[in-house]
N, C-alpha and C positions, 0 to 999 in steps of 0.2 A: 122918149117918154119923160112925161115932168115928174116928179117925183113930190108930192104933199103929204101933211101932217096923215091925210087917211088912207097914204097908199098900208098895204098890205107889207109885210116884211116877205114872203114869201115870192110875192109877185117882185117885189123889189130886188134879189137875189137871182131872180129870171133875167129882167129886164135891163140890166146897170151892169158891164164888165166892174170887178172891182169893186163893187158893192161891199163885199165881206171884207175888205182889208177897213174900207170907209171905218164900218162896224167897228172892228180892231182896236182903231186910232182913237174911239169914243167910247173905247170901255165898253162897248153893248156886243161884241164877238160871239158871246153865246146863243143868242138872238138865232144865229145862223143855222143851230143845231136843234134849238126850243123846239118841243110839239104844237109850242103856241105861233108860231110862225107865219100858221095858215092863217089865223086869225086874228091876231096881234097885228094894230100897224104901226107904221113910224113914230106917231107919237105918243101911244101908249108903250112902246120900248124904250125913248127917250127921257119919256116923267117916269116910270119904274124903275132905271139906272140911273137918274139923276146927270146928265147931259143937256145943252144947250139943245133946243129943236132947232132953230134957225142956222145956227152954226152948223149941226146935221144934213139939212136941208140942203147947203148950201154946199155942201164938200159930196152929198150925194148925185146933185145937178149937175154937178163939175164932170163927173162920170160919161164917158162910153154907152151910147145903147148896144148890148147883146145881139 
């Protein structure tokens, strides 16, 4: 799975071994746990913590598919 600015954080958590350390490393950890999760995606959790998207992106694509 590719992972884009409109995936879902939720779905990205399913889909990506690893994913929540990803999180971790950029500051956005809580992401993991938010009720916004379902509906929140990667780049609305990126510009709300103030993190690189691209740089996100790019360390989340590096990832394992589940």
């Amino acid at each position: 799975m590719t992972v884009t600015e409109k995936t879902k954080i939720a779905d990205l958590l399913k889909w990506k071994r690893g994913a929540e350390e990803v999180l971790r490393r950029f500051g956005i950890e809580h992401c993991s746990r938010c009720s916004a999760m379902e509906i929140e995606t990667v780049e609305e959790g990126a510009i709300s913590h103030g993190c690189d998207l691209r740089e996100l992106l790019d360390a989340l694509n590096k990832l394992d598919d589940a």
